[in-house]
C-alpha positions in Angstrom: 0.0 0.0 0.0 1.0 3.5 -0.8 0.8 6.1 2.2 0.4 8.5 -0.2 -2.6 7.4 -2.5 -5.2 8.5 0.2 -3.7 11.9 0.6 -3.7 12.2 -3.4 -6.5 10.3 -4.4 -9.0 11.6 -2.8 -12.2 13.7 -4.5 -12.7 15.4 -1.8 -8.9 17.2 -2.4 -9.8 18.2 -5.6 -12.4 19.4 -5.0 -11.3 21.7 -2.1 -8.3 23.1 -4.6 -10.8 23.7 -7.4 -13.2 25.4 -5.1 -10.2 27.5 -3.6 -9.0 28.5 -7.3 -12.7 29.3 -8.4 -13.3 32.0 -5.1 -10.0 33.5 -5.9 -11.1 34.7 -9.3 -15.3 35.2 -9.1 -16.7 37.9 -7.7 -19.5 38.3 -5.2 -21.9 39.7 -7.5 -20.9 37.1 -10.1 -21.9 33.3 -10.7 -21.8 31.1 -7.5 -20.3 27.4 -8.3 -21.1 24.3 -5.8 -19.4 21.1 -6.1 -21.5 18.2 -5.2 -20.5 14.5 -4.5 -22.3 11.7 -4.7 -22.8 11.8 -0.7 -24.7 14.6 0.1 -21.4 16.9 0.2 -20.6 20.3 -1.2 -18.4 22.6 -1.7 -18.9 26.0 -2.8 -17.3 29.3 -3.7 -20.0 31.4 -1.5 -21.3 29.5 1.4 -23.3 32.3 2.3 -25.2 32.6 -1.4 -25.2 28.8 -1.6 -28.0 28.4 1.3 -30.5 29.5 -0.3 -29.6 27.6 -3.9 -29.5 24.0 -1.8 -32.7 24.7 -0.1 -33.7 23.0 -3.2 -31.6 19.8 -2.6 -34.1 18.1 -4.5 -34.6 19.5 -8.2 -30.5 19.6 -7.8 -30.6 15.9 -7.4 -32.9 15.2 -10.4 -30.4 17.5 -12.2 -27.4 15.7 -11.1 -29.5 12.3 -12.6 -29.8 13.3 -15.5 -26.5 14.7 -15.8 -25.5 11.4 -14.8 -28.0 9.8 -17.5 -26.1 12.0 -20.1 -28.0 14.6 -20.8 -25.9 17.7 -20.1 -25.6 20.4 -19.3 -28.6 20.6 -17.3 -29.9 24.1 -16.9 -33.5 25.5 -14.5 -34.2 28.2 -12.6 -33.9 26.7 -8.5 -35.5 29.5 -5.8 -34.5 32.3 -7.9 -31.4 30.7 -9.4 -30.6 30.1 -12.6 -28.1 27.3 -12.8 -26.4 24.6 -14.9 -25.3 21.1 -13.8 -22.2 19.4 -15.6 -20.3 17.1 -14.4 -16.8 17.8 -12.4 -14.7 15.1 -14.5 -10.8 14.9 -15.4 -9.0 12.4 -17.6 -11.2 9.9 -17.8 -12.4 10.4 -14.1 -16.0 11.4 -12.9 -15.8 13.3 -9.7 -19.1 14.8 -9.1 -21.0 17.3 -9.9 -20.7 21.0 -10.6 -23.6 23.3 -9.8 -23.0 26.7 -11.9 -25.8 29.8 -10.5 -26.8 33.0 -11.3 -29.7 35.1 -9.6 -32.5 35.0 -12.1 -36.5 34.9 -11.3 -36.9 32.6 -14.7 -35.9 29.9 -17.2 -35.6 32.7 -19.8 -33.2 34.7 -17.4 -31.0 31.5 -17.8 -31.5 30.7 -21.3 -30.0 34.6 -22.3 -26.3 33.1 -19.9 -26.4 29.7 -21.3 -22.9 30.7 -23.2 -21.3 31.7 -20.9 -22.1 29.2 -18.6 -21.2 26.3 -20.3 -17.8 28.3 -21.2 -17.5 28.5 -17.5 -18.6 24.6 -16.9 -15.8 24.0 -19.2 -13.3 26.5 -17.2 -14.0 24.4 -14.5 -13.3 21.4 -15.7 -10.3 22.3 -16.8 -9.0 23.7 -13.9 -10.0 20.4 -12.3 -8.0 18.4 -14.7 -4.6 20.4 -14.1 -5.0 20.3 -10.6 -5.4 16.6 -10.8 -2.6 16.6 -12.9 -0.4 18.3 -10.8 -1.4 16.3 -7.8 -0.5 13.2 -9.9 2.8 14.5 -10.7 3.6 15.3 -7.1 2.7 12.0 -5.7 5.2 10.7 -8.2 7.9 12.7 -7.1 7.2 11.6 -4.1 6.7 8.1 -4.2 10.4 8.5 -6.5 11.9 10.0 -3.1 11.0 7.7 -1.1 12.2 4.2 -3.1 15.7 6.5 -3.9 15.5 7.1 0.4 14.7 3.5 0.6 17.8 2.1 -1.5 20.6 4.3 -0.6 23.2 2.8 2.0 23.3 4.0 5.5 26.4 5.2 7.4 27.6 3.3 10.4 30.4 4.9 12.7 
């Protein structure tokens, strides 16, 4: 067993980074993104703005079905949200879910962002995939340091 594939593996990593990455560069008056698993958790880039979006937990979960039954993007309008659902995926890797809102009172309101928010969906994605990528790359070098630490001879006085 490798120590390290638990610290690296993990969704739940990813999806902490990608979420980090994502508040750095949206602002506050801008699109909220959640990251849903496939457990009930999330992780968002505005906990405060994302209360009110998962008070309909329900409609998100239909979405996230039919994501998951291939039809995406989803896009409705959730207690005055309009929002997208895509999947979070990197190479060849499904992760979750990613939950993309804007304020808007109807499906209309959403219809006039859908560009932009599948460019975004995609954004994320990407980032997602790098990150994973570079996580990958850094368990290597790790797992490479420790066999080299492993083989060399010690030094008895």
């Amino acid at each position: 067993m490798d120590i390290y594939d638990g610290l690296f593996g993990a969704s739940e990593m990813l999806f902490e980074q990608v979420v980090r990455r994502l508040a750095e560069t949206l602002t506050e008056e801008g699109p909220m993104v959640a990251i849903l698993d496939g457990n009930g958790g999330c992780w968002t880039t505005s906990p405060q703005r994302c209360d009110a979006l998962l008070s309909g937990r329900d409609m998100l979960k239909e979405y996230c079905h039919r994501v998951a039954d291939g039809w995406e993007p989803v896009t409705g309008t959730v207690d005055g949200w309009g929002i997208m659902v895509g999947q979070l995926r990197t190479e060849g890797r499904h992760h979750g879910y990613v939950v993309i809102g804007l304020p808007a009172e109807s499906a209309a309101g959403t219809a006039v962002h859908q560009g932009l928010l599948e460019v975004l969906l995609n954004q994320v994605n990407a980032i997602a995939d790098l990150i994973d990528k570079n996580n990958q790359l850094y368990h290597q070098q790790l797992k490479i340091m420790s066999e080299s630490l492993a083989k060399e001879p010690t030094c008895v006085n």
